[in-house]
C-alpha positions in Angstrom: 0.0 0.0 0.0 2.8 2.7 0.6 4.0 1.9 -2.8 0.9 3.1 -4.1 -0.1 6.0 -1.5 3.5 7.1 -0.7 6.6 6.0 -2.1 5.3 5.1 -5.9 6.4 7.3 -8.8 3.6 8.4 -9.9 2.4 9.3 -6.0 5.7 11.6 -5.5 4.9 13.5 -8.7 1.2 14.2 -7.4 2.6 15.3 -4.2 5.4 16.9 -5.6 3.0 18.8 -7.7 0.2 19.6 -4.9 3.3 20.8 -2.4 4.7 23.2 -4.7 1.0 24.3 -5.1 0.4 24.8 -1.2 4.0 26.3 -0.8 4.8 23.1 1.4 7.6 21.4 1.5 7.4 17.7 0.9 7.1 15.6 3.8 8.4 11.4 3.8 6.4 9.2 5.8 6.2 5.4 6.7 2.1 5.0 6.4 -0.9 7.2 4.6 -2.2 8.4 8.0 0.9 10.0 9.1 0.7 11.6 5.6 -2.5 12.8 6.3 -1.8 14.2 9.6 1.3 16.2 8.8 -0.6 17.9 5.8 -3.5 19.3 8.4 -1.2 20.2 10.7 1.6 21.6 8.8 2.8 25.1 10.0 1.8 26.5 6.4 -2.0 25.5 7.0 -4.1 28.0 7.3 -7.4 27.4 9.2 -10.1 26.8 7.0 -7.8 25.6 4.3 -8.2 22.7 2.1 -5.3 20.6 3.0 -7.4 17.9 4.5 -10.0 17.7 1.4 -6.8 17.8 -1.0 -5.0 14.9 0.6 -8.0 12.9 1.0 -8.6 13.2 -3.1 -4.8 11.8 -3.4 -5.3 9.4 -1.7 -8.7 8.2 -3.4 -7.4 9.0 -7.2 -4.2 7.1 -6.4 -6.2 4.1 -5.4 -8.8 4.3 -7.9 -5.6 4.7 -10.5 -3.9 1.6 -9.2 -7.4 -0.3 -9.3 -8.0 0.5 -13.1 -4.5 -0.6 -13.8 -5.1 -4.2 -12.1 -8.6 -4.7 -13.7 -9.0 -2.2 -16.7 -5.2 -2.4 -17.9 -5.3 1.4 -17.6 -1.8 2.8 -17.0 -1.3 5.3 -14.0 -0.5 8.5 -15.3 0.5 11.3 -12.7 -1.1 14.1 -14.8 -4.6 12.2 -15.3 -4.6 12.1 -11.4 -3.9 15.9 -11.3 -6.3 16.3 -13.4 -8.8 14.4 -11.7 -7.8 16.4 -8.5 -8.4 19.9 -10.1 -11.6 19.2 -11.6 -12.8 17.8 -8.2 -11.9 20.8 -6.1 -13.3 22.8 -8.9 -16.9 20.8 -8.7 -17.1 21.0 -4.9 -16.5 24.9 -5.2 -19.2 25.2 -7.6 -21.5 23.2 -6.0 -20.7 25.1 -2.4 -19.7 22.1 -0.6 -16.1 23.8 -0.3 -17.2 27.4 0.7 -14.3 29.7 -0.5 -13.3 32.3 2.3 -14.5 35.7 1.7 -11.4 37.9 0.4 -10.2 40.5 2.5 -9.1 43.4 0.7 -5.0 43.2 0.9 -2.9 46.5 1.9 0.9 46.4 0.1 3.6 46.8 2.2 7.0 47.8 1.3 10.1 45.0 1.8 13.2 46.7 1.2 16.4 44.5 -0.4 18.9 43.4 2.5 22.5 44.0 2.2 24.7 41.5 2.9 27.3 42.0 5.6 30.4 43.2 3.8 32.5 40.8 2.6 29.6 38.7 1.8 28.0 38.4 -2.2 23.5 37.7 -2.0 22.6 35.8 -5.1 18.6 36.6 -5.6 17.5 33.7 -8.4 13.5 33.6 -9.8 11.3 31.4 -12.0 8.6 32.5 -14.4 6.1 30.4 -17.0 6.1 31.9 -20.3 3.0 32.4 -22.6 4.4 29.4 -25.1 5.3 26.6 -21.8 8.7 26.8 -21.3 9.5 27.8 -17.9 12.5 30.7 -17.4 15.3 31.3 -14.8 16.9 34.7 -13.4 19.4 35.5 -10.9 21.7 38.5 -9.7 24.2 38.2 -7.6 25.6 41.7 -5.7 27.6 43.0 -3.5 27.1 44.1 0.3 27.0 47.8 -1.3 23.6 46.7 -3.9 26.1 46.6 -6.7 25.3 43.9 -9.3 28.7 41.3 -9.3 27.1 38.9 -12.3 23.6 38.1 -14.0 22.4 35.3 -15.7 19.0 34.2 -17.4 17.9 30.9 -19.1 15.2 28.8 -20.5 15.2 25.2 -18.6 12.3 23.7 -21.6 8.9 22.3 -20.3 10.3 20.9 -17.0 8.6 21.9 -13.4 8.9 25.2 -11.3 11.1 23.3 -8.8 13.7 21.6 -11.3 14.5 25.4 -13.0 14.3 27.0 -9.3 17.2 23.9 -8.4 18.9 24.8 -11.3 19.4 28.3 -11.4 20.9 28.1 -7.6 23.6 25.5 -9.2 23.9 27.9 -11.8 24.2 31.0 -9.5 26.6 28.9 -7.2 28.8 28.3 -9.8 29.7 31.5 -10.9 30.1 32.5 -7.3 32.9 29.6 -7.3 34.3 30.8 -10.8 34.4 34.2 -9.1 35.9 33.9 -5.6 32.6 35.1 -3.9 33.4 32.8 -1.2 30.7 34.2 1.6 27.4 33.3 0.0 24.0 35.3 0.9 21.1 32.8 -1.5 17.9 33.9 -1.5 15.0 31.9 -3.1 11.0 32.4 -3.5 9.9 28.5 -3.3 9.8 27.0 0.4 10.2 23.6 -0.7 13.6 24.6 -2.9 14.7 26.2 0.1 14.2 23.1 2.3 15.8 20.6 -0.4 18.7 22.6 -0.5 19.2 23.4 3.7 18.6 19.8 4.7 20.7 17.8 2.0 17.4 16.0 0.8 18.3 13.8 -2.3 14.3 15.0 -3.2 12.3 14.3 -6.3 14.2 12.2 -9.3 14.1 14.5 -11.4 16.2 17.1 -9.2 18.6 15.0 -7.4 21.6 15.1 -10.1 21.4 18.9 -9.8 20.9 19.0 -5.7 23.6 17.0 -5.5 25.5 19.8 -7.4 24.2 22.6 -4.8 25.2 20.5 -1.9 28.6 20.1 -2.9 29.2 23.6 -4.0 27.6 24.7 -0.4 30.0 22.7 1.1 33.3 24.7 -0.7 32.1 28.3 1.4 30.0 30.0 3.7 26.0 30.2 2.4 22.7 31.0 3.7 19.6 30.1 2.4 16.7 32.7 2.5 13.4 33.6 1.0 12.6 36.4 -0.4 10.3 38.5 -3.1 12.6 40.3 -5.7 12.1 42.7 -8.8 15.3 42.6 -10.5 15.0 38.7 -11.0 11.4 39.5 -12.4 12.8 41.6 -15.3 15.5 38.8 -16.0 12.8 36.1 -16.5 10.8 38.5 -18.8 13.7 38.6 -21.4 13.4 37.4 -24.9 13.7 33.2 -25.2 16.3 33.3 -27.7 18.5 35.5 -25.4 20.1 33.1 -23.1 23.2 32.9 -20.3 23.9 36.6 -20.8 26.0 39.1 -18.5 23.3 40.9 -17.2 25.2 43.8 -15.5 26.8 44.1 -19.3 22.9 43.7 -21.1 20.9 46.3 -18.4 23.2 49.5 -17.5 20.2 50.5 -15.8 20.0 47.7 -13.7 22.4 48.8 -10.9 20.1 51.8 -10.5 16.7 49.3 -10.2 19.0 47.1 -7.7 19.9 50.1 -5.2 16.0 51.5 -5.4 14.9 47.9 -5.6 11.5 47.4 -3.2 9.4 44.4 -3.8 5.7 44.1 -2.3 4.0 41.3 -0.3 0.5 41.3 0.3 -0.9 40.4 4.2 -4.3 39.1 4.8 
């Protein structure tokens, strides 16, 4: 049974795909109740949140997935079960049997970027999902004064939000070791890319070649990992696809200026 509820392929996809949903990180377990119990109970649940209903529909679509593969020779796909998922939640919203929370109006308020302590380099990196599928990477690495030390962008294909998050870190990483920024600030916007890397977690398959990069570059310096909401990484994911691995301090004079007047917004509820 924890082959199919837990420890299966096609189960760590689901959940893989749910956590980075729910900004959770994910969480290994030895039996489908412990599963359920550390999802509606996690420190990221919100009361009144769905984690229980969405577990719950894992848990049946997994089964009933496995059951038409014994009897209907119907091969378990994670995407149909994702699928299945979606449309479920979606049916009992419309049908009020989930009753959405009432939206309070959010007020912005204003984050300024931190400076590193001098000495130190802060390497901001960011993901964004273009129009056509492929999913894009950004990062800038500066100084403890706000100046920008190296930029990079790139196009990682149709893989997930985590795997391109993973690999620009490696990427930023490396050019901190090709450039003697030994005292490493990192600073991420996905809580489950930022537990992967702090706890040495060999994670998903898919990942695991390129967080066993990370770890071993950690290893060679100081490092921090942080998270964070950042412009400057916005405007490097928004660059034109076949413009790729470019020096961004060389591409954007301008973008010293936006780094030293950067302020990014977060909205509280």
């Amino acid at each position: 049974m924890n082959h199919v509820f837990l420890n299966g392929k096609c189960a760590k996809e689901v959940y893989d795909h749910f956590c980075l949903r729910l900004c959770i990180p994910y969480m290994k377990c030895s039996h489908p109740r412990s599963m359920f119990m550390r999802w509606i109970t996690n420190k990221h649940a919100r009361p009144g949140s769905i984690f229980a209903t969405v577990t719950l529909l894992i848990f049946w679509f997994l089964w009933n997935g496995r059951n038409n593969f014994n009897y209907n020779d119907v091969k378990m796909k994670a995407i149909r079960i994702i699928k299945r998922i979606h449309y479920m939640l979606e049916s009992l919203l419309k049908a009020r049997i989930l009753i959405q929370a009432a939206r309070k109006i959010p007020s912005p308020v204003a984050i300024t970027w931190r400076k590193p302590k001098e000495g130190w380099f802060k390497l901001n990196t960011d993901d964004a999902l273009k129009d056509c599928g492929q999913v894009a990477e950004g990062g800038v690495i500066r100084n403890h004064l706000g100046e920008v030390s190296w930029g990079f962008y790139d196009f990682y294909g149709t893989c997930s939000i985590l795997e391109a998050e993973l690999k620009a870190v490696e990427t930023g990483l490396r050019l901190c070791w090709q450039n003697d920024f030994n005292k490493v600030w990192v600073e991420v916007d996905s809580i489950a890319g930022m537990f992967l890397c702090i706890q040495k977690d060999k994670g998903p398959w898919e990942v695991q070649y390129t967080l066993e990069s990370i770890h071993q570059n950690v290893t060679k310096w100081k490092s921090n990992f942080l998270i964070y909401g950042g412009k400057v990484t916005k405007l490097l994911t928004g660059l034109p696809i076949n413009d790729t691995m470019k020096n961004v301090s060389k591409c954007y004079k301008e973008l010293s200026y936006k780094v030293l007047l950067e302020v990014s917004y977060v909205w509280t509820k």
